[in-house]
Structures are given as structure tokens and as C-alpha cells.
N, C-alpha and C positions, 0 to 999 in steps of 0.2 A: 560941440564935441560930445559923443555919447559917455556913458559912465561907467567905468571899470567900476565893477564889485570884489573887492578883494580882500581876503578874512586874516586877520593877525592875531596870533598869541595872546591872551589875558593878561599871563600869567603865568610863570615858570621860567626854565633858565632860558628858552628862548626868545622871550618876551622883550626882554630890554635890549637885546643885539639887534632882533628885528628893528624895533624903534627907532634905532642909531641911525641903522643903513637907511630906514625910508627915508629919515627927517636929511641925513647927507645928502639924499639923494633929486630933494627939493622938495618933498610931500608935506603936507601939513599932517602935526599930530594932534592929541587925543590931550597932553601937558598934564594936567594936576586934576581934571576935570572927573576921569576915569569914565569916559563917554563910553558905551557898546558902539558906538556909532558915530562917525567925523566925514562927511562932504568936504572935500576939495576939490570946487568948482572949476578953481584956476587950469588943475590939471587934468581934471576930468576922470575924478576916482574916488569912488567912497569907501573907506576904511571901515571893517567889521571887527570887532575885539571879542572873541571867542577862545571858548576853551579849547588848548589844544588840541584833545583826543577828538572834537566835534569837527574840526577842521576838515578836514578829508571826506564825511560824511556832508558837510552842505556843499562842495565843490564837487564831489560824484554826482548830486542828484541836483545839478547845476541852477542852486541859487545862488551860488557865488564863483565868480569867473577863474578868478587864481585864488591860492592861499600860499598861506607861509605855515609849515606845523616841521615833524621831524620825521625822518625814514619811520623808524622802529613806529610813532604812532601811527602812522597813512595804514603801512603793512597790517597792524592788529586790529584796524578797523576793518579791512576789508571790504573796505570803496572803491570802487573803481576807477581810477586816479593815474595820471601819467606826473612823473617829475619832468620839470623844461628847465631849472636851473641849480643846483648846487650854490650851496653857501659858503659852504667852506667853516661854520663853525658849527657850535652845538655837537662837537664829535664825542660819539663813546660807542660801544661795542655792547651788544647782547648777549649774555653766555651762561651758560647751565654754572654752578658752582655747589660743593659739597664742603663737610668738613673736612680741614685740614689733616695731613695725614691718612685718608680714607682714598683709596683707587679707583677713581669712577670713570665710564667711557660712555659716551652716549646709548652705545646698543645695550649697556646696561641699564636702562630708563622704563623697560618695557617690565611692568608693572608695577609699578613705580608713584608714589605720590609728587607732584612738582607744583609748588606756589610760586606764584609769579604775577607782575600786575599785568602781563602783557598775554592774557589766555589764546587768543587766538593765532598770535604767532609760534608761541609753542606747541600750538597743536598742529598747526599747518605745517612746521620745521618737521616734526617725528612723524605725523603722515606720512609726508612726500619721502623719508626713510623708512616703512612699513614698524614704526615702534608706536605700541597702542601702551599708555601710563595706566593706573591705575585711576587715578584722579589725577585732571591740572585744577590746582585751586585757584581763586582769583583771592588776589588782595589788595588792596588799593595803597599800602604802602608798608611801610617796616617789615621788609619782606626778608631780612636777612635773620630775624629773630624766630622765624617759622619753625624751622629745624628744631631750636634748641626746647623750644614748647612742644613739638611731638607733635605738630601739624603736619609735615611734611618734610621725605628724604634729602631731597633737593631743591632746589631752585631756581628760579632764569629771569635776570634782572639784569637790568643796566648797569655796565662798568666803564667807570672814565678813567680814574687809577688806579682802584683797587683796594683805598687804606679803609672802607666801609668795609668791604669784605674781609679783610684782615681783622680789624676792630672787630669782626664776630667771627674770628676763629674760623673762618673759609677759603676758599679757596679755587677759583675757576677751574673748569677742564671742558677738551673737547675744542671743537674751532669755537670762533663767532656765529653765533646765531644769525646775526645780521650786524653789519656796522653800519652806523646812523651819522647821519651830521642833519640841517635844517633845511630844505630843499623848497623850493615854491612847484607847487603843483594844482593841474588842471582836469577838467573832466577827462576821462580816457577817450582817446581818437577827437578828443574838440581840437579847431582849425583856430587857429592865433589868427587875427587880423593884425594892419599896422599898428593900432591904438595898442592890441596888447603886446606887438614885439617893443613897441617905445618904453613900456613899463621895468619891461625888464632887462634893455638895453641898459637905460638909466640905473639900476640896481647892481646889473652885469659891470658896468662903470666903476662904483665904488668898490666893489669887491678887486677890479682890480687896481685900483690905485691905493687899495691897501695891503695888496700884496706884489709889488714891484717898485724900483724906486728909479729917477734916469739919472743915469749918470753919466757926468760930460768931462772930458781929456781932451789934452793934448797931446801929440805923437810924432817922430818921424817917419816921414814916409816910407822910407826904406823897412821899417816895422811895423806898420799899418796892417800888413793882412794875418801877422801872430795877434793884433792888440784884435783887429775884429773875429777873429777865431774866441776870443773870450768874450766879445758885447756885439752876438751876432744880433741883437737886437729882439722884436715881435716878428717882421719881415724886413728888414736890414737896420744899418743904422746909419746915423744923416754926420756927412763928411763935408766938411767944411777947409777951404783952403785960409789960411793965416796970412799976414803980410809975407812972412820968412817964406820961399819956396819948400825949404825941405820940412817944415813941417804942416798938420793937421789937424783941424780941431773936430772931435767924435762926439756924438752923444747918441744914446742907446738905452733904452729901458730893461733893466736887469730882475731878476727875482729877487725879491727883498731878503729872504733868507739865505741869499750867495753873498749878496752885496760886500761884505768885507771882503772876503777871499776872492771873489772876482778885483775888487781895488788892490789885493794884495799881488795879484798873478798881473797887473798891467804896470805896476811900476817895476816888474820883476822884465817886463820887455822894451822896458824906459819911456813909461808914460810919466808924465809929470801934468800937476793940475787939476788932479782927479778930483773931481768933485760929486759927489752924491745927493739927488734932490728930494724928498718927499713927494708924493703928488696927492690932490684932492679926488678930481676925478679924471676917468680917463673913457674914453670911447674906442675902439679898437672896429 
């Protein structure tokens, strides 16, 4: 079995999610050792422990076949890089932010000083709208304290809630720069063979068995087709007959974020039985 090379997070908030999913997802890790580097021969994948921001730069110039990093870093590196999976976490949003009270609008940026650790996406964001800053400074962190030192007007940093920005008397405007969550991504135009669509089948798996739950009922027939109008299932859902003629027993995989209200709207068409399962993994 050839060897997937494939690079993970150091270090940061995406670091430990990564970890979760591969190790759920059967992979051997890295534990307490803090290895740059872990062979799993079994599966046929050697795990690279890199810094985030470097990610995207060794998978463009294809020493490493996938990685795991986040939108907003791929984008400010500037590598040549296709996404093939979403994660679904690590989400926050990128966005200009001024002092509170103060009316600021993007097209007002054009001469303008902007600290931010992410320079090359806010230059590439106000290019591609013809707005030239005065200076974008780079900083590699406490970038919300910039302003108040007289470094610079504004700023364009990552937001997850907010209370950072507030805590410094700030304020977002303007859309999203970009919104990010942790994506696995590959060289641009590279051709997945099977070995790499199994890697991320198996990932693709966990992801959804932690975001749907199956849930299984009982029904009468006679309202069978209102209970499957709520648990239309992935591609239907498996009907099962009971000893009793008039009724059926259902079961259907639901989005875990519905899941109460979907059990609330089927005992509302006389399900009775409902029962809700967690699942480990799932392959679709």
C-alpha cells in the first residue's frame, strides 16, 4: 500500500479537533510524544505536524499530498491549493473592525493604515475592489491593541464572537472578508486516486456521524407518508413491517441539530417509540 503524506496542525485551535477526527477515524497519532512525524503503516499514511500558516505552502509545491490548515490561512499564503473537504469547525469570519462609535465603510480604507496578521489577504480583498491603504502592517498578534498605540486606523483580524473586539472598544464593519472553518486541501488540479478518496471517505464518515443522529419509530400506516415527509431520511428511510398489520416501524437518519423538533412534529402525527441513536461512524 503506497503512503499518503498528509500535514496536520502543530498547534492552534485547529490542532486538537484535527487530532480527534483522525484518531476516530482509525489513524494512529503523535500522543504525548510531540513527534513532527508518525508512520502508520497499517493504513498507509504518514502524518506531518506543521505549523499551520506552512500548510498550504508544502501541499502547493507537492511535498505533502493533503493537509488539514484553515480557509483564511490557505487564502494568505497564496498557494496554490484546491479545498476537497470541509470540516465543519474551526469557523470564524475575517473582517476590517474600527473604533466603536467611529463610521467606517470599506471604500473608506483607501489611504489608510490596516494591521492585521493576515497581510496578504487584505491586500488581495482591496485590490480586487481597486482600494490602494496606505500601509497594511503585518503583526503576528495582539492585533487589536494597534489602534490604540497609533500604529494603525484599522484593522482585519479574525472574529469568532466578538467579546475580543469589544474588550478593545471595537467594532467590525463592512461584510466578511472571508469566512473560514478547517478544510483539508490538495495541490491545485492534483487527481485523487482511490488511496486518497479512502482517506477522506473515512474523515468524511466521522464528520457525519457527528452531525446526524438515526432515529427509529413506530407508525400507523395510514400516517406513514406525513411521519416520512419529516425523516425523509439521506436517500429514503427503511420501513419495516411489525407483527400488527396497521402499523410500521421507521428508521431514518436526521440532522442532529433538528433532532428534537423533528421527534416533536412525529408524535404530533402519532408516532409513538421514538427513539434517537447517536452514531460513531457513518459512510454514505
Amino acid at each position: 500500500m503506497p503512503t499518503i503524506r498528509i500535514a496536520v496542525p502543530n498547534k492552534g485551535s485547529l490542532s486538537e479537533q484535527a487530532a480527534a477526527i483522525l484518531k476516530e477515524a482509525g489513524y494512529k497519532g503523535r500522543g504525548a510524544t510531540k513527534a513532527l512525524n508518525v508512520v502508520d503503516e497499517a493504513n498507509g499514511v504518514e502524518f506531518f505536524f506543521l505549523r499551520p500558516k506552512d500548510i498550504a505552502i508544502y501541499v502547493a509545491q507537492g511535498h505533502l499530498e493533503l493537509g488539514i490548515t484553515g480557509r483564511d490561512l490557505a487564502a494568505d499564503s497564496r498557494a496554490q491549493v484546491d479545498e476537497v473537504l470541509d470540516l465543519g469547525f474551526g469557523g470564524s469570519t475575517f473582517r476590517f473592525a474600527a473604533p466603536q462609535g467611529e463610521t467606517w465603510a470599506v471604500e473608506g480604507l483607501e489611504g489608510k493604515r490596516i494591521a492585521t496578521s493576515y497581510p496578504h489577504l487584505v491586500e488581495d480583498y482591496l485590490a480586487a475592489r481597486g482600494i490602494s491603504p496606505a500601509q497594511i502592517i503585518r503583526l503576528d498578534g495582539a492585533v487589536e491593541i494597534s489602534i490604540k498605540l497609533g500604529v494603525a486606523d484599522v484593522i482585519a483580524d479574525v472574529v469568532s464572537t466578538g467579546a475580543t473586539l469589544r474588550q478593545h472598544g471595537l467594532a467590525p464593519f463592512g461584510e466578511p472578508i472571508l469566512t473560514s472553518s478547517a478544510v483539508v486541501i490538495t495541490r491545485k488540479g492534483a487527481l485523487l486516486d482511490d488511496d486518497h478518496q479512502r482517506v477522506l471517505a473515512r474523515i468524511n464518515g466521522i464528520l457525519t456521524a457527528h452531525n446526524y443522529l438515526m432515529i427509529d419509530y413506530n407508525v400507523r400506516r395510514v400516517d406513514l407518508d406525513r411521519a416520512i415527509d419529516l425523516t425523509p431520511g439521506l436517500t429514503s428511510p427503511t420501513v419495516s413491517p411489525l407483527s400488527s398489520e396497521e402499523w410500521v416501524a421507521v428508521r431514518a437518519m436526521v440532522p442532529q441539530a433538528r433532532a428534537n423538533q423533528v421527534m416533536d412534529d412525529l408524535a404530533t402525527v402519532g408516532a409513538e417509540g421514538i427513539l434517537a441513536t447517536e452514531l460513531r461512524i457513518a459512510r454514505l
